[in-house]
C-alpha positions in Angstrom: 0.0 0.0 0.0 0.7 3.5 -0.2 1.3 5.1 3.4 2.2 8.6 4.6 3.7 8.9 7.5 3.7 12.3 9.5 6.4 13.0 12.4 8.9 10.8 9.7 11.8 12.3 11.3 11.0 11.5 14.8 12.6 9.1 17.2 10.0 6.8 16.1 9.0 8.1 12.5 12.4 6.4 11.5 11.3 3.3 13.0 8.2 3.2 11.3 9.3 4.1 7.7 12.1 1.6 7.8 9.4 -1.4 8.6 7.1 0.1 6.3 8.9 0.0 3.6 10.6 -3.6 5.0 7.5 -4.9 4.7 6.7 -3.8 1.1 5.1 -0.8 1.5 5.2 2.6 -0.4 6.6 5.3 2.2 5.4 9.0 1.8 7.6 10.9 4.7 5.8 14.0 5.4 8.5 16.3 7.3 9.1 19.7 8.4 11.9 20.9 7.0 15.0 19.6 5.0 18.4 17.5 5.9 17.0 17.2 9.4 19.6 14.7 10.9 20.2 11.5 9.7 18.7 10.2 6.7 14.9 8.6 6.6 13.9 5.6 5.0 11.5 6.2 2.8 10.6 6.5 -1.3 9.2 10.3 -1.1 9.6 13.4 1.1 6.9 15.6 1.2 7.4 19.0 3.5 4.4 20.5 6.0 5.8 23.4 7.9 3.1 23.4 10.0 0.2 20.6 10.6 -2.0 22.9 12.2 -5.3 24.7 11.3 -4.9 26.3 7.4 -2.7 24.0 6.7 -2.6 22.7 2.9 -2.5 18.9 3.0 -4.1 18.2 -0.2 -0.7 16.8 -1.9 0.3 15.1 1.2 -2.5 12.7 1.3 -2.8 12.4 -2.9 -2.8 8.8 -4.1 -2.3 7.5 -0.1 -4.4 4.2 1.0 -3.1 4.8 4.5 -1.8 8.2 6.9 -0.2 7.1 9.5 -0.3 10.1 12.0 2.9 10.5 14.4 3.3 14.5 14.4 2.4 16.0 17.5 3.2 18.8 20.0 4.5 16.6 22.5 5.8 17.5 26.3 7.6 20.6 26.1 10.8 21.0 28.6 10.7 25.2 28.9 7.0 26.0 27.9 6.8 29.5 26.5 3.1 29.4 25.6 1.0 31.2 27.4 -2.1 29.2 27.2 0.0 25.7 26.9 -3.3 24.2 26.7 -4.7 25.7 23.5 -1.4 25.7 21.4 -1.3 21.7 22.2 -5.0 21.6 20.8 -4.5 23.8 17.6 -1.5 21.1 16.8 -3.1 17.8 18.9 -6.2 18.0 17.9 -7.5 20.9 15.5 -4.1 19.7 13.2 -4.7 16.1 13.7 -8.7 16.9 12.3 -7.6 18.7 9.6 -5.6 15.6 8.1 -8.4 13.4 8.4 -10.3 15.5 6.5 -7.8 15.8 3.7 -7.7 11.9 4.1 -11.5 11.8 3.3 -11.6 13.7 0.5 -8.3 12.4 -1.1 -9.8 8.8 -0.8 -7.9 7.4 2.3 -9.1 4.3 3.2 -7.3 4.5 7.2 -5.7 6.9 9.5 -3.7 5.3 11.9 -3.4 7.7 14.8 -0.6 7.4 17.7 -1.9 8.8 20.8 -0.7 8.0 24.0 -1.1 6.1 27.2 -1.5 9.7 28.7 -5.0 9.3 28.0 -5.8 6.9 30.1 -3.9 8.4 32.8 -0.4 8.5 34.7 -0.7 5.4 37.2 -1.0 7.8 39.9 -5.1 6.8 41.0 -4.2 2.4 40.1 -3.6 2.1 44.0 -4.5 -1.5 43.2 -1.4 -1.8 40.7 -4.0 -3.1 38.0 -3.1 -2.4 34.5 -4.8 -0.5 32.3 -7.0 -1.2 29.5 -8.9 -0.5 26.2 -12.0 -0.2 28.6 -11.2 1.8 31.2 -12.7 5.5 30.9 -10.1 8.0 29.9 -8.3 10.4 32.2 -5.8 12.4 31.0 -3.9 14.1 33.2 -1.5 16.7 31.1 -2.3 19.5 28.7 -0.8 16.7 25.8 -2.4 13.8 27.2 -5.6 16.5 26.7 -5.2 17.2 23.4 -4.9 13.6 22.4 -7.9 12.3 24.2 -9.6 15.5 22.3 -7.8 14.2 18.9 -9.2 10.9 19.6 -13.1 12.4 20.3 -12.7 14.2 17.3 -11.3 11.1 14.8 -14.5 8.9 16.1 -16.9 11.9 14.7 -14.8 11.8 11.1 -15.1 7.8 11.3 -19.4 7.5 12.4 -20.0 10.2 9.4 -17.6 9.0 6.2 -15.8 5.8 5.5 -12.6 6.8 7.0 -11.2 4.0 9.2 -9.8 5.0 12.1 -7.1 3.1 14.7 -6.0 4.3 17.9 -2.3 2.9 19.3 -1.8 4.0 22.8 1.7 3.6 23.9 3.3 4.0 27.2 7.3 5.3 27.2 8.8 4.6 24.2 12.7 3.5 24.0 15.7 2.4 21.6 18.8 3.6 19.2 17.7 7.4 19.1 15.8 7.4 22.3 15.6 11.4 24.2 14.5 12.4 27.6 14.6 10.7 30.4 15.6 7.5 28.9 18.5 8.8 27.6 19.2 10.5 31.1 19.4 6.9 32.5 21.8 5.4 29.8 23.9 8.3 31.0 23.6 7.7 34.8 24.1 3.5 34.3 27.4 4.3 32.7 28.5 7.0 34.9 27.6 4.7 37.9 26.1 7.9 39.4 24.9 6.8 43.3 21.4 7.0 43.1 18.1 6.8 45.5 17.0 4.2 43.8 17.7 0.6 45.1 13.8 -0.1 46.0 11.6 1.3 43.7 9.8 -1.6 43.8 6.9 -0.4 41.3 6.3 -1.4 38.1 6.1 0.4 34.7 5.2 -0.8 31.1 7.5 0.2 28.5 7.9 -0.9 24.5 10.9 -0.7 22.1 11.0 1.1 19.1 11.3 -1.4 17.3 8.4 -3.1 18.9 5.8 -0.5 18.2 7.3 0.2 14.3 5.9 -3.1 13.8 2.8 -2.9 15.7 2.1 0.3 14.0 2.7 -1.5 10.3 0.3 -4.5 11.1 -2.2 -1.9 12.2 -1.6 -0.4 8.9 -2.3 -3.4 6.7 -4.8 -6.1 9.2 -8.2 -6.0 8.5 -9.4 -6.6 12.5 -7.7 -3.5 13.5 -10.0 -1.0 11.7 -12.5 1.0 14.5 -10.6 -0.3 17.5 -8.2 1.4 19.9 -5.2 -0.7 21.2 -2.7 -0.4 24.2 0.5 -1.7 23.3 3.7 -2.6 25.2 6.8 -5.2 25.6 5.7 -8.4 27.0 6.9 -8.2 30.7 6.9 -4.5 33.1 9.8 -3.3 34.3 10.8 -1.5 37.5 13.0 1.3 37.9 15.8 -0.3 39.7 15.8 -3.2 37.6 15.7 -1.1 34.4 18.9 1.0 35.9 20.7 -2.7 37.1 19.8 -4.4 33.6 20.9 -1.4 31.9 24.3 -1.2 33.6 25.2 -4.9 33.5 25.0 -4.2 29.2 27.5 -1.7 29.9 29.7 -3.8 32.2 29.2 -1.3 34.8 27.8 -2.0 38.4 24.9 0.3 39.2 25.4 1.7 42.8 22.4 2.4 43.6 21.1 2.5 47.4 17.4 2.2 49.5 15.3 5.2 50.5 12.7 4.8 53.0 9.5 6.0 50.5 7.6 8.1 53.2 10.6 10.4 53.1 10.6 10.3 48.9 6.8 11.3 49.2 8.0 14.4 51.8 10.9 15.3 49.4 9.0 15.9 46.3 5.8 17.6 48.4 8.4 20.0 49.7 10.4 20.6 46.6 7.0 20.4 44.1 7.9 17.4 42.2 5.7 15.4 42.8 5.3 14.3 39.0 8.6 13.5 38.6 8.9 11.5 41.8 5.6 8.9 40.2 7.8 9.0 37.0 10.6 6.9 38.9 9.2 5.5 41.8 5.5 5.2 40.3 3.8 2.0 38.3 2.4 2.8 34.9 1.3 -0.8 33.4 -1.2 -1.9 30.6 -2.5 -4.6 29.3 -2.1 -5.5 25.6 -4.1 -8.5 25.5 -6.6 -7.2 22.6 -4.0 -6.5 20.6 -2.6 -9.9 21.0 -5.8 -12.0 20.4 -7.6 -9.5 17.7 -4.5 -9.0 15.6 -2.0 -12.0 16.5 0.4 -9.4 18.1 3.9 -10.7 19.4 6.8 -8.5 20.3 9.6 -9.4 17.8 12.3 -7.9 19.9 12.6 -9.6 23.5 13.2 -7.3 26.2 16.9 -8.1 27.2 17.7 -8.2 23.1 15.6 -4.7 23.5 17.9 -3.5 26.2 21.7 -4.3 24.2 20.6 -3.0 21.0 19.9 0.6 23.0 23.1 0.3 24.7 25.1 -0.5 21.5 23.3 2.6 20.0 24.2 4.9 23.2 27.8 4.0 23.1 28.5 4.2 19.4 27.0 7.8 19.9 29.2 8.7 22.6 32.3 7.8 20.5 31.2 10.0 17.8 
């Protein structure tokens, strides 16, 4: 088929155009701007400047059986907005509506929208530890998770009025070669053997490789059973923090030196210094169930979770001799 992808030149755009076009397909990359970094798979570049509202997307979507919708204003480190809110819904959400509607009347057949486990919330109200799923009612919890949930609304209204299928991928943190953020923050710690708080974490948080959702995104491109349904999507087993920092550090032949913190005085620590969000981040479960997408689509994880692990190692140390 002929796909577009949007957000090509993202940490996992590159994933998904590679298996795309692995598997056979046609790869439009829509991008911003340019020689942006490293090369993307792909056998046309279009350029959008901007995805949001007045936006012409008429040639982007020309002769495409399938968009694939990664772009997004995602978490932004030193917000500048003054209404965050509404500039993540112009993009999010009024962007994200204008596609689809380009992708109607250009003859789409499926929009493939990545949203994000955001929706469903941040782990903070599972008290139980019970993982989340397709079911439960959406809370989103962050002016992105927001706009996605409002991007999602908005995609069901397209779908119940033309013949527009749309599918819904829900991932929790995403990690691999090319991986920012915290992740990256941690590759840097295991190596260092920085001495961290963090020797009983004890919770538990889903995660999926790169690689892992590239091709979970592709058979949501092409299978039939995945048209008008919303999946949650991870690697097979949760992780906890400590263990993710030990496993980490044993691929680098380092020992993490990590050490216990009684938790009550964590929880005092980040009421006093207002970080509360980042404390749930490390010390917090976030887990989901991906069940449907196993038994509707015949979903299994390619990439096993240690095999995960090495190949983002390899990646972080061949960047940090370059």
């Amino acid at each position: 088929m002929r796909v577009l992808v949007t957000g090509a030149s993202g940490f996992v755009g590159r994933a998904v155009c590679s298996t795309l076009r692995a598997n056979g397909h046609f790869v439009r990359a829509a991008l911003r701007r340019p020689g942006t970094g490293e090369p993307v798979s792909t056998d046309e570049e279009i350029f959008i400047r901007d995805l949001g509202p007045g936006a012409d997307l008429a040639c982007a979507v020309s002769g495409i059986d399938v968009v694939v919708h990664l772009a997004a204003r995602v978490h932004v480190m030193r917000e500048t907005s003054q209404d965050p809110l509404a500039e993540f819904l112009r993009v999010n959400r009024d962007g994200t509506l204008q596609l689809a509607a380009a992708a109607v009347a250009a003859g789409v057949r499926r929009f493939v929208f990545i949203s994000t486990i955001g929706v469903n919330g941040d782990g903070a109200e599972r008290s139980d530890g019970r993982p989340y799923l397709e079911s439960d009612a959406p809370r989103p919890h962050s002016p992105y998770s927001e706009s996605k949930w409002a991007a999602e609304r908005g995609l069901a209204e397209v779908s119940a009025r033309t013949a527009l299928e749309i599918v819904i991928v829900r991932p929790p943190l995403v990690y691999g070669p090319g991986v920012p953020g915290n992740f990256l923050s941690l590759l840097k710690w295991a190596e260092r053997g920085v001495p961290l708080p963090l020797g009983n974490t004890g919770n538990q948080r889903s995660m999926i490789y790169v690689g892992n959702l590239a091709a979970f995104i592709a058979l949501c491109v092409a299978h039939p059973a995945a048209a008008g349904e919303t999946f949650l999507i991870s690697d097979d087993e949760p992780v906890s923090t400590t263990e993710l920092i030990e496993t980490l550090a044993r691929a680098m032949d380092r020992r993490a030196r990590l050490f216990p913190v009684p938790r009550r005085l964590v929880r005092l620590a980040s009421r006093v210094l207002r970080r509360e969000k980042v404390v749930h981040q490390i010390f917090g479960s976030l887990t989901v169930n991906a069940n449907k997408a196993r038994e509707r689509l015949g979903w299994r994880a390619p990439v096993e979770r240690d095999q995960a692990f090495r190949d983002t190692v390899s990646w972080y140390r061949t960047r940090a001799q370059t």
